[in-house]
MIGUMI-538153 format. One line per field, with one value per residue (C-alpha): y, z, x; residue number from 0. Coordinates in steps of 0.02 Angstrom, whole numbers, plus 50000, padded with zeros to 5 digits. Each point is the difference from the previous one (the first is absolute). Example, Ala and Ser with C-alpha at 12.3 -4.5 7.8 and 13.67 -1.06 7.14 Angstrom:
# MIGUMI-538153
Y <- 49775 / 50172
Z <- 50390 / 49967
X <- 50615 / 50069
num <- 0 / 1
***
This chain:
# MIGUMI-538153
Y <- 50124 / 49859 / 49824 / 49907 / 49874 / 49872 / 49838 / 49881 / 50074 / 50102 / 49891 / 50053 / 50182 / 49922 / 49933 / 50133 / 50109 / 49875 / 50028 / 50181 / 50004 / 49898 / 50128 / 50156 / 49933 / 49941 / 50149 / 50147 / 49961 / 49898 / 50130 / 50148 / 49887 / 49987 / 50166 / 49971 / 50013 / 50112 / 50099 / 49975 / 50058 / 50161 / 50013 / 50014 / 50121 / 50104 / 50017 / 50111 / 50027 / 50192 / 49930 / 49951 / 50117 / 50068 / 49886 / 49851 / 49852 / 49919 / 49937 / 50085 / 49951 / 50158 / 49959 / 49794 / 50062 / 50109 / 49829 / 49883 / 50119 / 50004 / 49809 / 49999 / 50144 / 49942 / 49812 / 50066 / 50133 / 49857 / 49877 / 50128 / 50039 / 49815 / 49946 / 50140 / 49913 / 49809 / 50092 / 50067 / 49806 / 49945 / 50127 / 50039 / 49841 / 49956 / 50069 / 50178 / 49995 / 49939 / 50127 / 50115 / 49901 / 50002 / 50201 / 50036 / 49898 / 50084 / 50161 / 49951 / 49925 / 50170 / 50109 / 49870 / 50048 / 50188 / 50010 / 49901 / 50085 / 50173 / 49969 / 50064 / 49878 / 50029 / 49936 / 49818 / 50037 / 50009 / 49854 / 49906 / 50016 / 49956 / 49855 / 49946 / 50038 / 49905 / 49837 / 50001 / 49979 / 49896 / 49877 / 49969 / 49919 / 49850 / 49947 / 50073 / 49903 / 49857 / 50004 / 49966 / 49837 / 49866 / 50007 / 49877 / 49959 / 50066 / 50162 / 49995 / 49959 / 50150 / 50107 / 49916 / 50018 / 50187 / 50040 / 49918 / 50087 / 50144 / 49970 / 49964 / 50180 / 50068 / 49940 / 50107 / 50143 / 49907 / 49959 / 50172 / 50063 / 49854 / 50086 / 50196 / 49929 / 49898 / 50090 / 50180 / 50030 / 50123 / 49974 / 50125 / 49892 / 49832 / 50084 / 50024 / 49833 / 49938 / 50107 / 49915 / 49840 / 50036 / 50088 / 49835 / 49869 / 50076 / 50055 / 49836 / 49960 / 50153 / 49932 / 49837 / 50087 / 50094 / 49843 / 49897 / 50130 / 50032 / 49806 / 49994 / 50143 / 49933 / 49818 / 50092 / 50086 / 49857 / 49910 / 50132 / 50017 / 49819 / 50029 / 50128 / 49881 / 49887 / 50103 / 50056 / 49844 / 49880 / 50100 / 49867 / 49877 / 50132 / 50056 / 49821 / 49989 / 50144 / 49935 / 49846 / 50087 / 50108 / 49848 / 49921 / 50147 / 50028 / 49811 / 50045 / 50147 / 49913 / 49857 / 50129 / 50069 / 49824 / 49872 / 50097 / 50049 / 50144 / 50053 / 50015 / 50097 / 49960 / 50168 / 49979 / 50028 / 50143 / 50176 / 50081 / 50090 / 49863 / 49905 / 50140 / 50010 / 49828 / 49920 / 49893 / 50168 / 50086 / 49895 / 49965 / 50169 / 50043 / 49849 / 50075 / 50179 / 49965 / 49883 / 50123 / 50135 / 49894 / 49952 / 50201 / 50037 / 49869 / 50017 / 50185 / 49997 / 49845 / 50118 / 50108 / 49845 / 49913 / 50169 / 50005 / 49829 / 50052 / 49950 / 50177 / 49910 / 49863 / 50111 / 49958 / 49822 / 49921 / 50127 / 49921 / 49812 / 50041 / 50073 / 49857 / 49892 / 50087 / 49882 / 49833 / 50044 / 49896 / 49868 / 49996 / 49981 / 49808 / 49996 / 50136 / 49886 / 49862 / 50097 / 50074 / 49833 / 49884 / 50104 / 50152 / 50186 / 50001 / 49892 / 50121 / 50159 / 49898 / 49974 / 50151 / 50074 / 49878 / 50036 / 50206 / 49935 / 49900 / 50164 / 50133 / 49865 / 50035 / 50196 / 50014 / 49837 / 50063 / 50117 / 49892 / 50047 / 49810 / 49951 / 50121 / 49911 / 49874 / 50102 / 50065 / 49807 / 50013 / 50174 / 49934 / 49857 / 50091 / 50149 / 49831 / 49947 / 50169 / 50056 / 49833 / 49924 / 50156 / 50042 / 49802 / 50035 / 50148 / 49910 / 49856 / 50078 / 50170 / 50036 / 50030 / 50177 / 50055 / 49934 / 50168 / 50099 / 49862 / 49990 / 50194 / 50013 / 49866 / 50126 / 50145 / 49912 / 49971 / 50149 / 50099 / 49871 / 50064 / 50182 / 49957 / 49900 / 50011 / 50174 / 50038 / 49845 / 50019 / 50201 / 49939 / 49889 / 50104 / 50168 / 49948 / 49835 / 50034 / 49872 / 49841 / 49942 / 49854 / 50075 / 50043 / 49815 / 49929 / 50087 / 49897 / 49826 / 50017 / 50082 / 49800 / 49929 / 50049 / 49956 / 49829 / 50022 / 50080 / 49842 / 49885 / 50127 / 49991 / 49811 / 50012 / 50073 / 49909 / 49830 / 50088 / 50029 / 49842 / 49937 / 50101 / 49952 / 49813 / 50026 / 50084 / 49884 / 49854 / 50096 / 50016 / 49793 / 49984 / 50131 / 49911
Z <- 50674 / 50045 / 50044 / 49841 / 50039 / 50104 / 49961 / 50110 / 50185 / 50005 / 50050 / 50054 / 49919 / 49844 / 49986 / 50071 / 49855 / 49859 / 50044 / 50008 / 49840 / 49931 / 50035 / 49970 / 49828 / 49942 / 50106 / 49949 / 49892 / 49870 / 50025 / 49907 / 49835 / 49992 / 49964 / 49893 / 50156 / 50079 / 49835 / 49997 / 50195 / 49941 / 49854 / 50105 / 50111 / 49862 / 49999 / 49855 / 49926 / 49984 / 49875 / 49893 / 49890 / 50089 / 49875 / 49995 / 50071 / 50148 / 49980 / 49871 / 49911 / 50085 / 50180 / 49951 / 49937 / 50157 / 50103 / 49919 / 49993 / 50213 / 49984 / 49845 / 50080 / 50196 / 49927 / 49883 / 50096 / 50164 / 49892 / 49952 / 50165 / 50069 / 49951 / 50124 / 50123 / 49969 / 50031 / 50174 / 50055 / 49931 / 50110 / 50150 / 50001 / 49986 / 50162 / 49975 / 49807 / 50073 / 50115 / 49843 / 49898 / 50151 / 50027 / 49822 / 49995 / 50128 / 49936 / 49831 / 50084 / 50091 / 49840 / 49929 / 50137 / 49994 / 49792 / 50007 / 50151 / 49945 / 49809 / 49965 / 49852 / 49991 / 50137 / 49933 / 49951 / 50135 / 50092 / 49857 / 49986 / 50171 / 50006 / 49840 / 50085 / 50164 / 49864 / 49904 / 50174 / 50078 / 49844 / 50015 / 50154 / 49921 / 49972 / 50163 / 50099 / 49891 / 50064 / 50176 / 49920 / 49948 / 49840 / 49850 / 50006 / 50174 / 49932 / 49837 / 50061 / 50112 / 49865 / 49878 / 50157 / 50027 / 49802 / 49995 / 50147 / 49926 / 49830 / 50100 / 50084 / 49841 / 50070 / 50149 / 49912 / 49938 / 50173 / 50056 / 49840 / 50029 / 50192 / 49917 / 49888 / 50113 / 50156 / 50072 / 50019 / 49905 / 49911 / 50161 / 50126 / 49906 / 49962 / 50203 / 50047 / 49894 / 50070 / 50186 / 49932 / 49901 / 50176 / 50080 / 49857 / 49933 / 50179 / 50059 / 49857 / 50048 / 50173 / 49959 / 49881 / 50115 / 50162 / 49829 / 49961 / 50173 / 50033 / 49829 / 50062 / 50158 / 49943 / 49888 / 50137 / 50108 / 49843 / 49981 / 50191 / 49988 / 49856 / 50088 / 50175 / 49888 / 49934 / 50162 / 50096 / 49860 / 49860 / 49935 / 49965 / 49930 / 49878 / 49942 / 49988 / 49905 / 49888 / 49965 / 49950 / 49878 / 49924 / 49986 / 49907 / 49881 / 49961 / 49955 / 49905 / 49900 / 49968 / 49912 / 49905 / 49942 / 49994 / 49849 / 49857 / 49979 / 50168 / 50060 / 50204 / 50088 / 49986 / 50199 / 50038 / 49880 / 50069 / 50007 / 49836 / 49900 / 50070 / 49943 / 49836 / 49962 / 49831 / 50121 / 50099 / 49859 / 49890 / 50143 / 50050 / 49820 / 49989 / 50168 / 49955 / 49837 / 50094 / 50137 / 49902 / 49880 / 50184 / 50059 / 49835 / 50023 / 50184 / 49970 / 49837 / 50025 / 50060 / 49856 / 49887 / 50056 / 49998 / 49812 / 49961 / 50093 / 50186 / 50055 / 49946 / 50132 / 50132 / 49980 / 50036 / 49907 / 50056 / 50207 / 49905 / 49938 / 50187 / 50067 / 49912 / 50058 / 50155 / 49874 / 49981 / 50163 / 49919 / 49885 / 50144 / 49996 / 49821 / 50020 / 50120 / 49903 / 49835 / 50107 / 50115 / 49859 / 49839 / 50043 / 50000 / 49789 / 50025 / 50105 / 49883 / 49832 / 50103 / 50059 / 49822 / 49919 / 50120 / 49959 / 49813 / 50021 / 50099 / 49850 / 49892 / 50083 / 50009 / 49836 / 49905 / 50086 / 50073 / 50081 / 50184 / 50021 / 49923 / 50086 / 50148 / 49930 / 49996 / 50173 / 50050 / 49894 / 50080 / 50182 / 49977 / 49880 / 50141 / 50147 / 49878 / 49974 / 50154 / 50089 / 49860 / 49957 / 50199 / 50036 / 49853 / 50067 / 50185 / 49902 / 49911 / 50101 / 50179 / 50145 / 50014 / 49813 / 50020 / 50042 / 49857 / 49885 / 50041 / 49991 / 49825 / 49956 / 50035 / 49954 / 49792 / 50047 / 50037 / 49853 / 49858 / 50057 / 49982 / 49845 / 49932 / 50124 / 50023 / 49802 / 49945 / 50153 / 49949 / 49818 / 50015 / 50106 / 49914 / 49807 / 49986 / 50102 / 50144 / 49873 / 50079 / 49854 / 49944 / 50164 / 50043 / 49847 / 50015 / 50169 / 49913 / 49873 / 50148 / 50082 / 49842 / 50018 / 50164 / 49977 / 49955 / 50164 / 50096 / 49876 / 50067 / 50188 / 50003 / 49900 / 50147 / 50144 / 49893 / 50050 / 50147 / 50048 / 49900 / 50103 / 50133 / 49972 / 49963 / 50155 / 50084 / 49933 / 50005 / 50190 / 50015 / 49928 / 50117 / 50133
X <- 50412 / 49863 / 50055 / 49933 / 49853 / 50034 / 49883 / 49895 / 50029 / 49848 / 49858 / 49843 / 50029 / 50060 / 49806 / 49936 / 50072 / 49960 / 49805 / 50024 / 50091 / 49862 / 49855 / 50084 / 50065 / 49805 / 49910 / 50135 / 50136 / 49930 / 49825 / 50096 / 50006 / 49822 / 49947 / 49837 / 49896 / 50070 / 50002 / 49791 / 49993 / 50099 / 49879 / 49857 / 50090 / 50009 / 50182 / 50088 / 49793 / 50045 / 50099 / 49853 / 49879 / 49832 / 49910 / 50104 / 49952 / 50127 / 50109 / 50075 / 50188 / 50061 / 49957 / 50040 / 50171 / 50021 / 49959 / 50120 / 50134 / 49972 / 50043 / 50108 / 50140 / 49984 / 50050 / 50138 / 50067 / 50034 / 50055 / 50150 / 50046 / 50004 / 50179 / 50057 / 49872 / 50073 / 50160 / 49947 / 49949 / 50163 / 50074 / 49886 / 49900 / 49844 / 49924 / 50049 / 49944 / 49834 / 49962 / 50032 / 49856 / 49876 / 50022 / 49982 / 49828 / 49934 / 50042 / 49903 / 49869 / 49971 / 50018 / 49841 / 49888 / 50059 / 49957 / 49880 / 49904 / 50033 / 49983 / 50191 / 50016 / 50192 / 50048 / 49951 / 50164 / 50118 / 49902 / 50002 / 50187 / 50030 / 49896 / 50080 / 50168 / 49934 / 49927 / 50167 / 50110 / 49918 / 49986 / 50188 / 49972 / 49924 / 50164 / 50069 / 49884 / 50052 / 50194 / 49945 / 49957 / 50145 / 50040 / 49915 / 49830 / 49937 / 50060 / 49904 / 49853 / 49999 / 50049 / 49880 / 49848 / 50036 / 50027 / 49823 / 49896 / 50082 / 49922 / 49818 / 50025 / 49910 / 49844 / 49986 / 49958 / 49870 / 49926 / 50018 / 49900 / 49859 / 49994 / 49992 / 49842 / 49922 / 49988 / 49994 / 50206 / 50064 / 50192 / 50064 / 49935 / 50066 / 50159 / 50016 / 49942 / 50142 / 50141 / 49926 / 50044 / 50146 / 50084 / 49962 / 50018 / 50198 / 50037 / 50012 / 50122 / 50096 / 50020 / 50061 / 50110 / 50086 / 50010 / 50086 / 50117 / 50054 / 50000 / 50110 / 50125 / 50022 / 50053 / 50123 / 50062 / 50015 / 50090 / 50116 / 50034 / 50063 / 50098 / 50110 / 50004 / 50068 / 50137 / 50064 / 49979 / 50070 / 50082 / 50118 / 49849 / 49891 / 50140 / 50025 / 49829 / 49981 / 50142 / 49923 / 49813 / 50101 / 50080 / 49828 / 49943 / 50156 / 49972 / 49835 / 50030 / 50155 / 49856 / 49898 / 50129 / 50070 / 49832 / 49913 / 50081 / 49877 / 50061 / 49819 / 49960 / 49854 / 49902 / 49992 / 50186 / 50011 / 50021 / 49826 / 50000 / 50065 / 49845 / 49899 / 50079 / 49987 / 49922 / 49912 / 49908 / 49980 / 49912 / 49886 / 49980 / 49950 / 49856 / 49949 / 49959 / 49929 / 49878 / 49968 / 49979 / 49871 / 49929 / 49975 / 49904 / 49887 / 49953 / 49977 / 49910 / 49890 / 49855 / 49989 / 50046 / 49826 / 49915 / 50055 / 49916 / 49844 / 50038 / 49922 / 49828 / 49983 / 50088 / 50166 / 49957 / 50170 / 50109 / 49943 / 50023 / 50156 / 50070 / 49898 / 50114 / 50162 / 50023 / 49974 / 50199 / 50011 / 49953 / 50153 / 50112 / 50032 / 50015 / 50128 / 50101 / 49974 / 50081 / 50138 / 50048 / 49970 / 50054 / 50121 / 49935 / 50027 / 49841 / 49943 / 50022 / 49931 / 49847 / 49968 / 50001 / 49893 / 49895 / 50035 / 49962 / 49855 / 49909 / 50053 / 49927 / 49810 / 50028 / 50025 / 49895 / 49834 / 49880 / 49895 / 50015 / 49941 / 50169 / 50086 / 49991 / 50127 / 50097 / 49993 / 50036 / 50171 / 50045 / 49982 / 50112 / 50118 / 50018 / 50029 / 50150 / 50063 / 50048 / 50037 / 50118 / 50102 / 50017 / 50031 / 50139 / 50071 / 50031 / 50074 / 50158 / 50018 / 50072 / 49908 / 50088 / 49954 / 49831 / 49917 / 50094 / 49943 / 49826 / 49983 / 50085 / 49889 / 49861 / 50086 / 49991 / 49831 / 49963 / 50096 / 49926 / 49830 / 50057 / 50039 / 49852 / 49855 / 49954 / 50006 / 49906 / 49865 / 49977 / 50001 / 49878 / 49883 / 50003 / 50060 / 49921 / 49832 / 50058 / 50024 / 50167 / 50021 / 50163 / 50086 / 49950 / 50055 / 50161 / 50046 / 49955 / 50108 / 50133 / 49982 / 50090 / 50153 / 50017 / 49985 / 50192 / 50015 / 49952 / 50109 / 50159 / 49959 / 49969 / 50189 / 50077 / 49899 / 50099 / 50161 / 49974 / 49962 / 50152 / 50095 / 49959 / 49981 / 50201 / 50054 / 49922 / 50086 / 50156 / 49952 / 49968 / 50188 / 50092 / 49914
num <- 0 / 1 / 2 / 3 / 4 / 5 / 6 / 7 / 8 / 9 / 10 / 11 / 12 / 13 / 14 / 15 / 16 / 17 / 18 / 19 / 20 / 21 / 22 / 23 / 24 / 25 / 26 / 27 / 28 / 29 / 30 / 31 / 32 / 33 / 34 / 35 / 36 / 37 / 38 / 39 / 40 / 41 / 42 / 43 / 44 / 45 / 46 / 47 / 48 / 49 / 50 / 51 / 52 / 53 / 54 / 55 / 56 / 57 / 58 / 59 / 60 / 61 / 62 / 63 / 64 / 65 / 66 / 67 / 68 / 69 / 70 / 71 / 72 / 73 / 74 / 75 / 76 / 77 / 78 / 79 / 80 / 81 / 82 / 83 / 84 / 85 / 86 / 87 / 88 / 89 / 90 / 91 / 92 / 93 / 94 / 95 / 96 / 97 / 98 / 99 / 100 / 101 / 102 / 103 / 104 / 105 / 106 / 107 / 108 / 109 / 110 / 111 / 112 / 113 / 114 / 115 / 116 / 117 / 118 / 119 / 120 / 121 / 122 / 123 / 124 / 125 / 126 / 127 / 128 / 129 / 130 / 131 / 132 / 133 / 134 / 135 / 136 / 137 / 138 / 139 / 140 / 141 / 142 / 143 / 144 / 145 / 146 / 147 / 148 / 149 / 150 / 151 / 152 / 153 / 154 / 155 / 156 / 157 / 158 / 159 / 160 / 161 / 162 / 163 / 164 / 165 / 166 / 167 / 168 / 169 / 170 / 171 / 172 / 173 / 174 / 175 / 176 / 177 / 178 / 179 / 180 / 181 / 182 / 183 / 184 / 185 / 186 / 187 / 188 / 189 / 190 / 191 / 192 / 193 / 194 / 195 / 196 / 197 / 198 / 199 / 200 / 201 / 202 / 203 / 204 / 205 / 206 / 207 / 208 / 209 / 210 / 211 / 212 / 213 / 214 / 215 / 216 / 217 / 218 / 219 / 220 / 221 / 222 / 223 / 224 / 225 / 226 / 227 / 228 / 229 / 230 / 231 / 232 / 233 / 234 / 235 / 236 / 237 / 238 / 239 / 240 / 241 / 242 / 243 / 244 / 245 / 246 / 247 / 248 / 249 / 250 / 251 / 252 / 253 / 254 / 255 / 256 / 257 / 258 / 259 / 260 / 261 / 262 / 263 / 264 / 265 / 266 / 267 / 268 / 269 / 270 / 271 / 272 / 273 / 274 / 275 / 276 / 277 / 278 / 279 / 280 / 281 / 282 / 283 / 284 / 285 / 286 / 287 / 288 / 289 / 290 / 291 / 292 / 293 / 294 / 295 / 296 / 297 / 298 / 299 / 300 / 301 / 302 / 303 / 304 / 305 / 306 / 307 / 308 / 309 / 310 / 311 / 312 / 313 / 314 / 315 / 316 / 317 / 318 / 319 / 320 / 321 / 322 / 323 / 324 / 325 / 326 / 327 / 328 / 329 / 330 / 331 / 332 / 333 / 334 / 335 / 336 / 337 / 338 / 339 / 340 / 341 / 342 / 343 / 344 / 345 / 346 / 347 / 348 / 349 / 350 / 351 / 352 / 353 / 354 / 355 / 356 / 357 / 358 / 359 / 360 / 361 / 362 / 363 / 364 / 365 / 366 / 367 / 368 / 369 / 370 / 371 / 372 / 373 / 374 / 375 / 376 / 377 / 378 / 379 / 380 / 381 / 382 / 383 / 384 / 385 / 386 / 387 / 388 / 389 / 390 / 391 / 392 / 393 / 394 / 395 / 396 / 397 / 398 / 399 / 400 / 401 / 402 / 403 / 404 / 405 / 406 / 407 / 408 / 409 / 410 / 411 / 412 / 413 / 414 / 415 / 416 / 417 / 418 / 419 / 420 / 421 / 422 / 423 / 424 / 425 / 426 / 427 / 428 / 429 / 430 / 431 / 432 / 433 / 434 / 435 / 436 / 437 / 438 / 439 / 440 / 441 / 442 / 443 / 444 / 445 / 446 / 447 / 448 / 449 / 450 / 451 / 452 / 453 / 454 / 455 / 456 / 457 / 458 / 459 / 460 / 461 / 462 / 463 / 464 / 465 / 466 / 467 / 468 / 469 / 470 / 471 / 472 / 473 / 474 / 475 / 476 / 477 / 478 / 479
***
């Protein structure tokens, strides 16, 4: 098993890792969640156009169905199998796991060039899911990368930073589109420009990975090597010592039984399923996948939701604002540590689904693309608040040794409340309703209201939590 992660003693590779992290996460991670682009570049490939009629014109709702089911089952079908991946960090740690992510993206990178050099249009496929498999791995490491980082604010704000470059990743297809229309590349040649630069961008990341983890293993080592010369050369005094520490922590556990009549744990010093199983995780973990599963259907459907309104007829000009505006999540960042140091991560939650709110509002009030843009402004920052308040939440009540298993279930929600919702309303919409997606987007606004409760329940068990702890530590100050 991996020595857990050891903060602060990693210096210059520490950095060196952050600004890795940073460019892989807008240039890779956060890329595969901006699939209208890409989903144009594919168009004019031709991809899945057999599926269309001689006489129809392109693209048709059987090749656009074939092209957001590429995205739709790649996202969903990672997003199941990422609890077993949180697991493996947990386990393995976070440089093996990583080496995983960077082989699988190179592997779907590869598969791109192949299908899309040779015109085998089912392999977008398989290099879809692997990408997807390589985006949804490596996102956990926003918060990985956070626990090199001491724990309260310095910590959110890497979270929050990552969450957000991940959000701006949806531009890059964006750029790489622009490039494919504006100069003589075809999507093969991009496609292997950007596995150069992912094999040197996320290899450097692996590297430092791997010098941390050994670095980590070999302080625990050391640690443990002076554990045992202390029990051989003075047994007696380790013993008493020994005694003493499990005094300390009966004291502590008799103070927890006996200081609350409600006999209220920490979630922290609760065996690892009870911290999983916890109202606390729960309720978060359900405002999460509702949200990310409302997020999915957007980013995938945005193209043919502009398309629907007319986009098509000043060449897809809103659907490049609306990525354009992808990266103005950064922007939300010091009101989101603000909320969170000033406020408490309820504050956090409530704002991020106002903001969830006020965006539905626009979808479904207007078809003016003009006003649409409004509500590409709300998505940005509602997307920024999403990922870095529930995240920032998760680090706050959960131990660093559940961490991975609770960011992948997190996911793993996500993932099945699309399943449930996204690929029936999108194919609804598209084939039944002639690509007017005002009900499936109607049925996400009202989907915010309830969770307003949500928030109201977490913010309930963040003010225990800190009752808790405000009492052991004042039974503490008497002991002493």
């Amino acid at each position: 098993m991996a020595a857990p992660i050891i903060v602060g003693p990693h210096g210059q590779k520490r950095r060196l890792l952050l600004i890795s992290t940073c460019l892989y996460m807008i240039f890779y991670t956060g890329a595969f969640y901006g699939y209208g682009p890409f989903q144009l570049m594919l168009e004019e490939a031709g991809a899945f156009s057999n599926r269309c009629a001689p006489d129809e014109p392109l693209p048709c709702p059987s090749q656009t169905s074939m092209l957001l089911n590429v995205q739709f089952s790649s996202m969903l079908t990672t997003m199941i199998f990422t609890p077993c991946v949180g697991a493996g960090i947990d386990k393995y740690g976070p440089a093996i796991m990583f080496d995983v992510a960077f082989v699988f993206g190179i592997f779907g990178l590869v598969l791109l060039i192949i299908s899309t050099s040779l015109h085998i249009d089912p392999l977008l496929f398989p290099a879809f899911l692997c990408i997807g498999f390589m985006s949804c791995l490596s996102g956990l490491y926003t918060v990985q990368t956070g626990l090199l980082f001491e724990e309260g604010r310095d910590r959110n704000r890497v979270i929050s930073v990552l969450n957000a470059l991940l959000d701006s990743g949806a531009v890059t297809y964006l750029l790489l589109w622009f490039v494919e229309t504006n100069t003589i590349l075809t999507l093969p040649t991009i496609s292997a420009v950007y596995l150069a630069i992912y094999i040197l961008v996320v290899g450097t990341s692996v590297i430092c990975w791997t010098k941390i983890g050994k670095k980590t293993q070999k302080l625990a080592t050391e640690e443990m090597d002076r554990a045992v010369h202390d029990v051989v050369v003075v047994r007696r005094e380790s013993i008493r010592r020994a005694s003493e520490i499990m005094e300390r922590r009966e004291s502590i556990i008799d103070n927890e039984e006996e200081s609350t009549t409600d006999q209220y744990i920490l979630i922290a010093n609760r065996p690892q399923m009870e911290q999983l199983m916890s109202s606390q995780y729960i309720t978060l973990c359900i405002f999460f996948s509702f949200h990310q599963a409302r997020n999915t259907f957007t980013l995938t459907t945005t193209r043919d939701f502009l398309a629907y309104l007319g986009d098509d007829e000043y060449g897809n000009k809103y659907l490049s604002i609306f990525t354009l505006l992808t990266p103005v999540s950064v922007l939300g960042l010091p009101f989101v540590d603000l909320i969170l140091h000033k406020w408490g991560y309820a504050a956090g939650l409530y704002t991020c689904n106002l903001l969830g709110i006020c965006q539905g509002i626009v979808q479904v009030s207007s078809t003016n693309l003009s006003v649409q843009i409004l509500g590409f402004v709300f998505y940005s920052f509602y997307r920024c608040f999403l990922f870095s308040v529930t995240f920032s939440a998760l680090a706050a009540f959960i131990r660093g040794d559940v961490i991975g298993k609770g960011c992948g279930i997190f996911i793993l929600f996500g993932g099945l409340a699309g399943l449930a919702f996204n690929i029936p309303l999108a194919n609804v919409a598209v084939n039944s309703l002639g690509g007017n997606f005002f009900i499936p987007n109607l049925v996400y606004l009202l989907g915010c209201l309830p969770c307003t409760f949500l928030c109201y329940q977490v913010g309930r068990g963040f003010a225990k939590e800190a009752k808790k702890k405000e009492e052991i530590a004042l039974y503490s100050d008497r002991k002493e």
